[in-house]
N, CA and C atoms as a LAMMPS dump frame, in Angstrom:
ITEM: TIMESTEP
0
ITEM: NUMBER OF ATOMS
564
ITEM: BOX BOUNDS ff ff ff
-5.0000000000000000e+02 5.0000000000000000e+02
-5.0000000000000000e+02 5.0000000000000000e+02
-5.0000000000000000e+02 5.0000000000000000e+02
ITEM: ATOMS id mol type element x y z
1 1 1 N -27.704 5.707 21.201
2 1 2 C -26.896 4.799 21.982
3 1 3 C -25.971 4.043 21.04
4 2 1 N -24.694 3.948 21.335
5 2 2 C -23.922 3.171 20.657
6 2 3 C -23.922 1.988 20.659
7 3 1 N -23.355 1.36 19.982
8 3 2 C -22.801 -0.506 20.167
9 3 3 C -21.37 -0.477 20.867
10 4 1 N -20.956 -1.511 21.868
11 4 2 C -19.768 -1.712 22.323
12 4 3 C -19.117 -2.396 21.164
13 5 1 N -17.842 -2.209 21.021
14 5 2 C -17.275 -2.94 20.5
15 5 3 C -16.772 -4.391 20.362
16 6 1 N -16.815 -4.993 19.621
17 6 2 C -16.956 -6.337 19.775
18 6 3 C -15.724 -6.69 20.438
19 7 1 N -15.764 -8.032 20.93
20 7 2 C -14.519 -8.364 22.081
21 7 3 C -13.819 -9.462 20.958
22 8 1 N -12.692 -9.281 21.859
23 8 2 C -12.001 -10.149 20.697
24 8 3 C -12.274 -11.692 21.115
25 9 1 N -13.195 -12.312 22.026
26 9 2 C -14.025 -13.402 21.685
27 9 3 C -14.732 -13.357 20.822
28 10 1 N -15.588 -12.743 20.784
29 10 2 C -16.259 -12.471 19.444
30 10 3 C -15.752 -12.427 18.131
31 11 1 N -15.204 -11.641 18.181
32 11 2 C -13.76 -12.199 16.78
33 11 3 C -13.567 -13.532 16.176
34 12 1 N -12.929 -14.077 17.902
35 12 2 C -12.329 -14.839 17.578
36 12 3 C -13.436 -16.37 17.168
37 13 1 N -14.975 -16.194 17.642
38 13 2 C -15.916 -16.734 17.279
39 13 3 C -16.811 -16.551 15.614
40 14 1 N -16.069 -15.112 15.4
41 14 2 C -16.56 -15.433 14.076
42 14 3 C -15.785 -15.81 12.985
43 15 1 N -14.512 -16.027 13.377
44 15 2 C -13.263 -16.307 12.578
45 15 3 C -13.5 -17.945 12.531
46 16 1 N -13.749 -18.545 13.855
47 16 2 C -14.071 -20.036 14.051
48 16 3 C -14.989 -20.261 12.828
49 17 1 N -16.062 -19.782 13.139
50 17 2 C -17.332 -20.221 12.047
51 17 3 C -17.226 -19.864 11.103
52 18 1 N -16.361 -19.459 10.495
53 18 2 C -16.085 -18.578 8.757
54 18 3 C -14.622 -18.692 8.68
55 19 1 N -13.844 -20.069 9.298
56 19 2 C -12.406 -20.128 8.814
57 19 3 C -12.502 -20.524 7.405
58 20 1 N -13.635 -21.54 6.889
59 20 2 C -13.27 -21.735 5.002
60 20 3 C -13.211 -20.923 4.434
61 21 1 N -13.995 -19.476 5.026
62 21 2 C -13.856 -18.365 3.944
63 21 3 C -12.901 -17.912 4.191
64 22 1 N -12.207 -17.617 5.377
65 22 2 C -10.862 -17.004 5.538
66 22 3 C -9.477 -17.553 5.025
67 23 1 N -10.516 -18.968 4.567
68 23 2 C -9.103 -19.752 3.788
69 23 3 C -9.171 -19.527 2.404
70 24 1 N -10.256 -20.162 1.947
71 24 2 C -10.631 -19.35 0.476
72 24 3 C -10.019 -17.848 0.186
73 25 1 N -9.975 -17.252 1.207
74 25 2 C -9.844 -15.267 0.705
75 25 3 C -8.338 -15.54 0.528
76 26 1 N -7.685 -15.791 1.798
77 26 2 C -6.31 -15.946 2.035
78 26 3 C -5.603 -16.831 0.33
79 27 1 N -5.946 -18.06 0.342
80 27 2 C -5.838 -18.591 -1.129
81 27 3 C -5.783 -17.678 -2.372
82 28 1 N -7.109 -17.125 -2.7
83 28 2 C -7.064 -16.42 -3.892
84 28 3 C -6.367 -15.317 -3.469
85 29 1 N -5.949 -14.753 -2.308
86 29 2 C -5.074 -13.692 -2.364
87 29 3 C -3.631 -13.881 -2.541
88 30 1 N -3.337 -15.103 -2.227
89 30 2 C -1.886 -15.631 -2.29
90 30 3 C -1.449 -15.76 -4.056
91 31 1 N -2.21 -16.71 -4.557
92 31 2 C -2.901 -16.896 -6.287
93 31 3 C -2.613 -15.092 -6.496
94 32 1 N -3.292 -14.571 -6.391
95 32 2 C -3.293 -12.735 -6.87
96 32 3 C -2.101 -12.312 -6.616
97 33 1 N -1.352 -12.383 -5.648
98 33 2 C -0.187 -12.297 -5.439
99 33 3 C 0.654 -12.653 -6.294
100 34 1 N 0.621 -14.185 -6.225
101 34 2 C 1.968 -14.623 -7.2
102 34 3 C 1.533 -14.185 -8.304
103 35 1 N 0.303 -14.005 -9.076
104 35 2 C 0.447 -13.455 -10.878
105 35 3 C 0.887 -11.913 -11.093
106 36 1 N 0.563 -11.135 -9.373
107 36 2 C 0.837 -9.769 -9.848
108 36 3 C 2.439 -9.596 -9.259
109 37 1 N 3.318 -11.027 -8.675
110 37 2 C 4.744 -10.777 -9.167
111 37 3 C 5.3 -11.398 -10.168
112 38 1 N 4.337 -12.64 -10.607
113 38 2 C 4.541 -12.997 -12.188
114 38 3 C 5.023 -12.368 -13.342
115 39 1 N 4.026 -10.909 -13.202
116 39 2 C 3.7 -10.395 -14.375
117 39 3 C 4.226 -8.516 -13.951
118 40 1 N 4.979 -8.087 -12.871
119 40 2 C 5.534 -7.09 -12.612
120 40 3 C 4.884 -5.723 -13.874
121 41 1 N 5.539 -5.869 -15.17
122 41 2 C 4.903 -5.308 -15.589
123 41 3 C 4 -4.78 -16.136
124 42 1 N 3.226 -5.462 -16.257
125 42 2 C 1.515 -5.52 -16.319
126 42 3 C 1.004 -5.072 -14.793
127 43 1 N 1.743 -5.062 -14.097
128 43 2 C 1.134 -5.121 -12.874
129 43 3 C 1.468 -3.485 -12.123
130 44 1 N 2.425 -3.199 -12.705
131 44 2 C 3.024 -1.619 -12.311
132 44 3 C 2.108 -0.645 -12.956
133 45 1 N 1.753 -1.123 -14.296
134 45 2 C 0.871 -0.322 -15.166
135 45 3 C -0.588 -0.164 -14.924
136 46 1 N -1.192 -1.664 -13.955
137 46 2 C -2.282 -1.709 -13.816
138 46 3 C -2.717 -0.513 -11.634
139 47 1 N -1.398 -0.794 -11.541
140 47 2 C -1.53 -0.201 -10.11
141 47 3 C -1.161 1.471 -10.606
142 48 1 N -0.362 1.648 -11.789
143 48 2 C -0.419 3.408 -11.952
144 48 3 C -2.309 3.564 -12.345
145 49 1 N -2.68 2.802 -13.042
146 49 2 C -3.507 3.277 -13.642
147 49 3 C -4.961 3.287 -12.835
148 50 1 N -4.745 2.686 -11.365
149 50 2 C -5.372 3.083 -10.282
150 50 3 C -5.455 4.063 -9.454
151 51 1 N -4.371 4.212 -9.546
152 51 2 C -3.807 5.794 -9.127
153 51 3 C -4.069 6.873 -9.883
154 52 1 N -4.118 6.435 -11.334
155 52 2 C -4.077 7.419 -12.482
156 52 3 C -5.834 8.112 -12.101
157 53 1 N -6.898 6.778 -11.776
158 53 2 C -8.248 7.029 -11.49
159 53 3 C -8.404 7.806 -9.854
160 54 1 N -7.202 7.61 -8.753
161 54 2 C -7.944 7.819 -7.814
162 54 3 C -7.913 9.295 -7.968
163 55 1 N -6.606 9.848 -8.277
164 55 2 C -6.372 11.375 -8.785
165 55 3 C -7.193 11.787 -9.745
166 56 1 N -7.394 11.466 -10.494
167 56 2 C -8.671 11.656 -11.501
168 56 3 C -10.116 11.858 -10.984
169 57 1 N -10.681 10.944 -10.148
170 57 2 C -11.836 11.287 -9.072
171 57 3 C -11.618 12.082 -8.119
172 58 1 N -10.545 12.159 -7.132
173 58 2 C -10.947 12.863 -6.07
174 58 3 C -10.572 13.996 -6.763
175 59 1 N -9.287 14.685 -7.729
176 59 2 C -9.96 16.051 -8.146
177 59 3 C -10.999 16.65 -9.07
178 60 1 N -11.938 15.395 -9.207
179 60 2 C -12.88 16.256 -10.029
180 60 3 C -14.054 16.699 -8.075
181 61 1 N -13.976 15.421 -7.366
182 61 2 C -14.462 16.192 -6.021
183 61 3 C -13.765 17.195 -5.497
184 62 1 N -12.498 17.544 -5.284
185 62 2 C -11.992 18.636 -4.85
186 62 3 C -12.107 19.668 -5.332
187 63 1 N -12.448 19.863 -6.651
188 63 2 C -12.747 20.815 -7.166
189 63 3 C -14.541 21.095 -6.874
190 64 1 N -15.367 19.992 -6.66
191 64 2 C -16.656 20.278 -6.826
192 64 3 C -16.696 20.703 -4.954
193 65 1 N -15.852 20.506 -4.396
194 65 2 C -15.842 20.688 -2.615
195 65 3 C -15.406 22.519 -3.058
196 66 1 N -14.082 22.438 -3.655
197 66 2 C -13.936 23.914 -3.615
198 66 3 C -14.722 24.929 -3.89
199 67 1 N -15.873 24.606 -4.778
200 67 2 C -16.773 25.329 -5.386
201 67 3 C -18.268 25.814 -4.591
202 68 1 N -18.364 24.175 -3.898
203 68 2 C -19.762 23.997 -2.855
204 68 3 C -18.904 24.916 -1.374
205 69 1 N -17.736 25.213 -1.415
206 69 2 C -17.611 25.727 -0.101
207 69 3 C -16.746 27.385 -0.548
208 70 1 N -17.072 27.573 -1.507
209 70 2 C -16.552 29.342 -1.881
210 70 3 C -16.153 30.093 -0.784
211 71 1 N -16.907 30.05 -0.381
212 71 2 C -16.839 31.484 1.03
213 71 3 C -15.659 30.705 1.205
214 72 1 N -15.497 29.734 1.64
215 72 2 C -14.265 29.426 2.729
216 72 3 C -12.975 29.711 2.137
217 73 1 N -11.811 30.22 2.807
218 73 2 C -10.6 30.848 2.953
219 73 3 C -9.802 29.774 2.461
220 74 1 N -9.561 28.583 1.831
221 74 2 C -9.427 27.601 1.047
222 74 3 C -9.982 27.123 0.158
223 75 1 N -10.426 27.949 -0.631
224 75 2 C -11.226 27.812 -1.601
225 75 3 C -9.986 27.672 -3.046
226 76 1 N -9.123 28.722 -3.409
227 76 2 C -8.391 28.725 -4.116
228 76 3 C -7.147 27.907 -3.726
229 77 1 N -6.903 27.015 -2.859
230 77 2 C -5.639 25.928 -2.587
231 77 3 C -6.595 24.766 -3.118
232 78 1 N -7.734 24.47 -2.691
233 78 2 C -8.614 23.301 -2.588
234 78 3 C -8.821 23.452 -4.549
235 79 1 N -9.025 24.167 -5.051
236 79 2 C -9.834 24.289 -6.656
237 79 3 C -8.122 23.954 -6.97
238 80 1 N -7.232 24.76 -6.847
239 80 2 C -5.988 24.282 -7.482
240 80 3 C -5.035 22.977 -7.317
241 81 1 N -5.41 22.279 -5.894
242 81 2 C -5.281 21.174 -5.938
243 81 3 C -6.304 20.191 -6.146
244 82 1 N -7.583 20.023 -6.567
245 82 2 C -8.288 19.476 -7.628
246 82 3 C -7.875 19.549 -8.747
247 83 1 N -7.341 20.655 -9.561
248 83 2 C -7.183 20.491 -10.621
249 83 3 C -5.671 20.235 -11.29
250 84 1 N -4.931 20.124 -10.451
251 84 2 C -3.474 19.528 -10.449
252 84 3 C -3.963 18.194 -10.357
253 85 1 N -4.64 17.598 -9.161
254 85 2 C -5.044 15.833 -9.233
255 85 3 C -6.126 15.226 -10.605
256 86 1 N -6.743 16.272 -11.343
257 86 2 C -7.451 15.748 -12.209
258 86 3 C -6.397 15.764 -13.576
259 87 1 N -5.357 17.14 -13.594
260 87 2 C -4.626 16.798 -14.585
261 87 3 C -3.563 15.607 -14.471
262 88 1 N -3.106 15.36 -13.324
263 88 2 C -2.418 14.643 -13.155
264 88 3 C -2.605 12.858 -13.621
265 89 1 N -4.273 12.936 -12.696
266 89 2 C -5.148 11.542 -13.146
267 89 3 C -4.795 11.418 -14.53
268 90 1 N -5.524 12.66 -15.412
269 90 2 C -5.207 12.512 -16.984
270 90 3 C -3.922 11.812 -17.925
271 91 1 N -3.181 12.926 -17.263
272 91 2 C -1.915 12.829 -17.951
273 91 3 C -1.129 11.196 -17.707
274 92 1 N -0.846 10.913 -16.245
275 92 2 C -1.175 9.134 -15.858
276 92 3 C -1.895 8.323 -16.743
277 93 1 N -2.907 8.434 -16.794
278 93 2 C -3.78 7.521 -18.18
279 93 3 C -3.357 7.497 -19.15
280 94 1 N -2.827 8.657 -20.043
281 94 2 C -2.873 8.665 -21.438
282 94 3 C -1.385 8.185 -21.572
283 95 1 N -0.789 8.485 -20.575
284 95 2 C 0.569 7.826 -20.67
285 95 3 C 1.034 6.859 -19.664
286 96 1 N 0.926 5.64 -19.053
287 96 2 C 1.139 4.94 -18.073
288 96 3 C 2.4 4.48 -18.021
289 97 1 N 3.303 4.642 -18.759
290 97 2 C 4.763 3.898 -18.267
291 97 3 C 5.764 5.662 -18.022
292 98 1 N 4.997 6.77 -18.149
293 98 2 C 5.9 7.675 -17.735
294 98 3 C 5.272 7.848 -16.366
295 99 1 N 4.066 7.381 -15.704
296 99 2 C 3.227 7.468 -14.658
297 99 3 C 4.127 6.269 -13.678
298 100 1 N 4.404 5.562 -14.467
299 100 2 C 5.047 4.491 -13.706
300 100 3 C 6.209 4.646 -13.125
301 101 1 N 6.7 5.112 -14.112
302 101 2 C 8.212 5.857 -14.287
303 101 3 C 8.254 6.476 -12.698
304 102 1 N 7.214 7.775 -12.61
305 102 2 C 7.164 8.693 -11.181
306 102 3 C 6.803 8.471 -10.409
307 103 1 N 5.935 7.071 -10.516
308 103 2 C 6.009 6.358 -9.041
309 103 3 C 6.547 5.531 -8.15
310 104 1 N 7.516 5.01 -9.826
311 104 2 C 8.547 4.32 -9.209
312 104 3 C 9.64 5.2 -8.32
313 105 1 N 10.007 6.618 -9.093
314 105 2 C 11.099 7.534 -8.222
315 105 3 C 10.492 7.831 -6.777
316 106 1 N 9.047 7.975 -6.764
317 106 2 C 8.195 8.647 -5.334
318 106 3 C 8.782 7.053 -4.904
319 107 1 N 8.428 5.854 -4.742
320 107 2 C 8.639 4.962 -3.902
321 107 3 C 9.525 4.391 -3.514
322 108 1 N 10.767 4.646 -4.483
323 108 2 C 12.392 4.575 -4.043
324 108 3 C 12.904 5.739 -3.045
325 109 1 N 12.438 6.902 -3.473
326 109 2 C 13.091 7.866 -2.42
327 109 3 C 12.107 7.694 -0.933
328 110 1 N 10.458 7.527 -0.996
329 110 2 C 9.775 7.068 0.523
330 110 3 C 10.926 5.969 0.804
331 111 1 N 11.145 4.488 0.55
332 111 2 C 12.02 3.836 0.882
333 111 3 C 13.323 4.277 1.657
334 112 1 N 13.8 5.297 1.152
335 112 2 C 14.939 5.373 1.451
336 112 3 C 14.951 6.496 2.121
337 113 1 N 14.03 7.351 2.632
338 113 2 C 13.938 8.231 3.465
339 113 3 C 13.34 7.087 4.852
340 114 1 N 12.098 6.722 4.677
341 114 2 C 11.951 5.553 5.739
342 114 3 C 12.722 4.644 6.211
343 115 1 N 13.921 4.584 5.447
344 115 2 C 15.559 3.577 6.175
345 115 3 C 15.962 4.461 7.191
346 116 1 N 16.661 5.609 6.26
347 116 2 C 17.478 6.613 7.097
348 116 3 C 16.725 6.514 8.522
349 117 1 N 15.442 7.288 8.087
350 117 2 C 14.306 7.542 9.432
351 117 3 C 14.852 6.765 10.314
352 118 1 N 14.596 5.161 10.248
353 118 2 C 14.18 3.947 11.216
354 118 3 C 15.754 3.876 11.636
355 119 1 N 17.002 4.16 10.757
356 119 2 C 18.247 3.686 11.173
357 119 3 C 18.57 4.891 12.493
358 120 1 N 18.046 6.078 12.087
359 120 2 C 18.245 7.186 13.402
360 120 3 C 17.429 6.72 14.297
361 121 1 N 16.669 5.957 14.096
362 121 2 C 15.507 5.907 15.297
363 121 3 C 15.859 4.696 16.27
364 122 1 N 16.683 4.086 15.105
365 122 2 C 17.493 2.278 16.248
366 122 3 C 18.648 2.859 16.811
367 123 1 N 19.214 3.785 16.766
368 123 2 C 20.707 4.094 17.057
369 123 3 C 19.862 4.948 18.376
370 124 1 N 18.742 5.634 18.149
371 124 2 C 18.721 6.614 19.226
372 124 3 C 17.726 5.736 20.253
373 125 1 N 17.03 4.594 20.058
374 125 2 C 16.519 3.279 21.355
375 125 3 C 17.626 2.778 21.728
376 126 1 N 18.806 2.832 20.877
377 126 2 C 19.741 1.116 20.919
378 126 3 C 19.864 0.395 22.263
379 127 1 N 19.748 0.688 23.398
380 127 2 C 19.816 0.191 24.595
381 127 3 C 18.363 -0.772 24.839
382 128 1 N 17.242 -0.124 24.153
383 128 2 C 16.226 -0.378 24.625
384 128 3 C 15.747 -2.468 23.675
385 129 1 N 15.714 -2.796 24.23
386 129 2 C 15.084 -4.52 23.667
387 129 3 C 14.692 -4.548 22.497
388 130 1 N 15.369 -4.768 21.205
389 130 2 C 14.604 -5.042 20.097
390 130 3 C 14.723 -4.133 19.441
391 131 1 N 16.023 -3.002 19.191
392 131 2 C 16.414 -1.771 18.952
393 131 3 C 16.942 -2.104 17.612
394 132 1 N 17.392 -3.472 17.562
395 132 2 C 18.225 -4.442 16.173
396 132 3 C 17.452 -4.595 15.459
397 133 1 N 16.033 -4.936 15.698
398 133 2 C 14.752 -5.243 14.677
399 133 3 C 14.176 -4.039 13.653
400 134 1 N 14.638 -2.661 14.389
401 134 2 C 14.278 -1.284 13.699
402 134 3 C 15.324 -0.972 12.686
403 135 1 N 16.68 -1.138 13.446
404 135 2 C 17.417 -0.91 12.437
405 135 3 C 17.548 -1.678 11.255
406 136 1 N 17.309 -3.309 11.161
407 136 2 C 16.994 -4.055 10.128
408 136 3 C 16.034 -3.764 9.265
409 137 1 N 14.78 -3.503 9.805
410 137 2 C 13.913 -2.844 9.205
411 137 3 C 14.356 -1.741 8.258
412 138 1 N 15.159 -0.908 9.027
413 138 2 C 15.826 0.424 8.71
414 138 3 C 16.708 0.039 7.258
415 139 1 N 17.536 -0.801 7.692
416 139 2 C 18.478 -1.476 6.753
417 139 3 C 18.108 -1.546 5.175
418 140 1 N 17.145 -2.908 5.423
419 140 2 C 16.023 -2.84 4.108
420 140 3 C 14.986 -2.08 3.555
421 141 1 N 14.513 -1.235 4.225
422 141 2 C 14.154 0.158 3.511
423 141 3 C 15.566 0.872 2.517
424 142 1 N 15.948 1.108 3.467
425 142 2 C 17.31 1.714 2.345
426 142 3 C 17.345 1.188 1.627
427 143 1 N 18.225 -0.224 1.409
428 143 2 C 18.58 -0.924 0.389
429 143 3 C 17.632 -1.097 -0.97
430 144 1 N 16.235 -1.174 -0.574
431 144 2 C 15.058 -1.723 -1.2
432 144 3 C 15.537 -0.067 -1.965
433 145 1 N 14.831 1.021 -1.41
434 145 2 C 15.239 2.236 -1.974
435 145 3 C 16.827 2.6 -3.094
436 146 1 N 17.482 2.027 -2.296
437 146 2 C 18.666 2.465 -3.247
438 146 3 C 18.588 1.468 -4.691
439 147 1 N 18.283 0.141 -4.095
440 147 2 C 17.904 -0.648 -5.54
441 147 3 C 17.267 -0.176 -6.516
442 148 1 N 15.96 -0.082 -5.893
443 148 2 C 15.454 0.849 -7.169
444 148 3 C 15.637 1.801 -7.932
445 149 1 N 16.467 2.475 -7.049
446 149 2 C 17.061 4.259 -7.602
447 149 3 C 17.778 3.512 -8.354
448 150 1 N 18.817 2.866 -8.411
449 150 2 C 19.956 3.034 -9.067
450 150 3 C 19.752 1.927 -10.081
451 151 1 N 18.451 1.084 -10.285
452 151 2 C 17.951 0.413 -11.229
453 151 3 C 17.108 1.42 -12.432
454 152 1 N 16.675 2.761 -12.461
455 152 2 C 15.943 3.118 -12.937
456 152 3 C 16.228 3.419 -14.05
457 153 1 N 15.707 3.771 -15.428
458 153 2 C 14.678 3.384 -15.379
459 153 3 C 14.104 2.305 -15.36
460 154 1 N 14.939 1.305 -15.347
461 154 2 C 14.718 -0.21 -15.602
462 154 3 C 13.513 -1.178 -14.216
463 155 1 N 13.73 -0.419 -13.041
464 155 2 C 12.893 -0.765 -12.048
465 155 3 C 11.787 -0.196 -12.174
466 156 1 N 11.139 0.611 -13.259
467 156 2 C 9.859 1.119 -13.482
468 156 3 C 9.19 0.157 -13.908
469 157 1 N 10.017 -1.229 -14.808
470 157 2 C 9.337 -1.861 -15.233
471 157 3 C 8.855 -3.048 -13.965
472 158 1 N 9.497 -2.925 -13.316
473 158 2 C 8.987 -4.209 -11.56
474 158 3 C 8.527 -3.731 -10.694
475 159 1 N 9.266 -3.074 -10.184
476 159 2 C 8.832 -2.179 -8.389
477 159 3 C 7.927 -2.11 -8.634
478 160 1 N 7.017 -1.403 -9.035
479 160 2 C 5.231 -1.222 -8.21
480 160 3 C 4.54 -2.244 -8.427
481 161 1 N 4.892 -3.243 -9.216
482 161 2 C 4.123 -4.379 -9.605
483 161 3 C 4.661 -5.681 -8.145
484 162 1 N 5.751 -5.896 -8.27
485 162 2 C 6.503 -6.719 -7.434
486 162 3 C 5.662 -6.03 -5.731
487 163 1 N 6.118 -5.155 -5.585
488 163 2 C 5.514 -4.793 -4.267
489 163 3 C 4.295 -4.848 -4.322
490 164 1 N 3.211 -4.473 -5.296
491 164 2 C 2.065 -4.902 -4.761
492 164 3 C 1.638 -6.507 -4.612
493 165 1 N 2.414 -6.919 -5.566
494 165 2 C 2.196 -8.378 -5.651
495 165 3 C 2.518 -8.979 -4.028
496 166 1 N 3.955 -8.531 -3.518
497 166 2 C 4.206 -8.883 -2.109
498 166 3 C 3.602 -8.34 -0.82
499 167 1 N 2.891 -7.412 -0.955
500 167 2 C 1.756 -6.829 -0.288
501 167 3 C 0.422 -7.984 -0.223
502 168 1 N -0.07 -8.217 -1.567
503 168 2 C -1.214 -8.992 -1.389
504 168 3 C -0.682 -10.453 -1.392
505 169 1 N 0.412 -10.598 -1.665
506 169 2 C 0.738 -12.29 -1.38
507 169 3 C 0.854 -12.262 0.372
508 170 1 N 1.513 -11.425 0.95
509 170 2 C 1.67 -11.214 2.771
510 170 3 C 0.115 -11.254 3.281
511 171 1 N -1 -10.216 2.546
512 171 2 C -2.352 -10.575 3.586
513 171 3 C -2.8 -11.829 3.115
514 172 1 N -2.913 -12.694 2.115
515 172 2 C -3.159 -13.707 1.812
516 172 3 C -2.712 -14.644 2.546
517 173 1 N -1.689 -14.409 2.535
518 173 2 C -1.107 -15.917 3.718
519 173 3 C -1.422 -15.219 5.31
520 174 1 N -1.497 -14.224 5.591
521 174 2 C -2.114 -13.852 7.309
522 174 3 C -3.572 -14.209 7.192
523 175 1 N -4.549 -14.62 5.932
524 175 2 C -6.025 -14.801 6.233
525 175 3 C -6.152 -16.145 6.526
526 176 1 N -4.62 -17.222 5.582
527 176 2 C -4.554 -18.481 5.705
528 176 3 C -4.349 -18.981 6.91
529 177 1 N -3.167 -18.31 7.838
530 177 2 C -2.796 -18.793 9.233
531 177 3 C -3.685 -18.523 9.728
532 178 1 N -4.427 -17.223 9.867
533 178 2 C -5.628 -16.927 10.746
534 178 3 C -6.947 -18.108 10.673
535 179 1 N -7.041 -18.41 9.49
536 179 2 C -8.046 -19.693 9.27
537 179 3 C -7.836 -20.661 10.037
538 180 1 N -6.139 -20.96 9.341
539 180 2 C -5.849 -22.351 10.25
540 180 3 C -5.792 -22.542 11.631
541 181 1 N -5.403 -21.348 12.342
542 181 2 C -5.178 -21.536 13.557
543 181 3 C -6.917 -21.431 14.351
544 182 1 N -8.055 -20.721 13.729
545 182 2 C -9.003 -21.162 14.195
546 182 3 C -9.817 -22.293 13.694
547 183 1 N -9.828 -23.094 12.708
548 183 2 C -10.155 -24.389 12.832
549 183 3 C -9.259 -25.377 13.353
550 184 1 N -7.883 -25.702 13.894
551 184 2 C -7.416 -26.036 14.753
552 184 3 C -7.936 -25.525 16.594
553 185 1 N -8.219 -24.259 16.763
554 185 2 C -8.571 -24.619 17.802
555 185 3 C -10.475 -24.297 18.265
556 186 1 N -11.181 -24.974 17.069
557 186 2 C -12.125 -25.174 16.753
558 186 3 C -12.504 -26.791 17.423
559 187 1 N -11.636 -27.394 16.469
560 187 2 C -11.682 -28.47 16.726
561 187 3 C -11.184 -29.653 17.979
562 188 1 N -9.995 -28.522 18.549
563 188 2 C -9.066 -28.817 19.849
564 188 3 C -10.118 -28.774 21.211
């Protein structure tokens, strides 16, 4: 028998009784934030070199999946992409600012393929309510993308650091409002 899923009273009751921690998390995530856009490049190097590990682990499993599942008709895509992600992990580690380097190009061109995307996608709602909000969206993807491209190599040394930093500075402050707004109506 399953469990129902909790209701979003419930939620919203355990958010009440655990807003200090949701303020505390939100805090030190905001704090984590600003040092990992402080410090951009320390911070690009430390997020390749997460990456450098996740490729590094999952192909030493993809390779140990390709092996535990032989018979299967993906056996030789699965062993060769394990061992492209374990060399890859490698090669990332031993060198982290040319790792940086290629993730900075992978996340300028996603950027700027995700503009284009969203700008065809506001032109083809445009009638529909809020068709301006996609294409803005759309807008700054591009731009964010073309910045970087045409900063490079010099944006190897910020972009992945800066964005993660603005990634975890954004959930940090959504754990803070979420706090505040339930010990405000905690107390209301």
């Amino acid at each position: 028998m399953s469990e129902a899923a909790p209701s979003l009273e419930d939620f919203k009751a355990k958010v009440q009784e655990n807003w200090m921690w949701f303020l505390l998390l939100g805090l030190a995530l905001v704090l984590g934030g600003v040092i990992l856009i402080a410090a951009p490049l320390a911070s690009s190097i430390a997020v390749t070199l997460l990456i450098a590990a996740v490729f590094f682990v999952g192909g030493l499993f993809q390779v140990y999946h390709a092996f535990k599942t032989k018979a299967w008709s993906g056996f030789l895509w699965n062993l060769i992409t394990g061992i492209v992600a374990l060399i890859g992990g490698i090669v990332i580690y031993v060198n982290p600012l040319a790792g940086t380097f290629a993730l900075t190009v992978v996340i300028a061109a996603i950027f700027v393929a995700q503009g284009v995307t969203q700008l065809f996608l506001a032109f083809k709602i445009k009638p529909h309510e809020g068709w301006h909000w996609v294409a803005i969206a759309g807008a700054v993807s591009l731009i964010a993308g073309a910045l970087i491209w045409f900063d490079l190599p010099g944006s190897a040394v910020w972009a992945l650091g800066l964005i993660a930093g603005i990634s975890v500075l954004t959930n940090g402050w959504s754990y803070i409002v979420l706090a505040l707004a339930a010990r405000a109506s905690k107390t209301a």
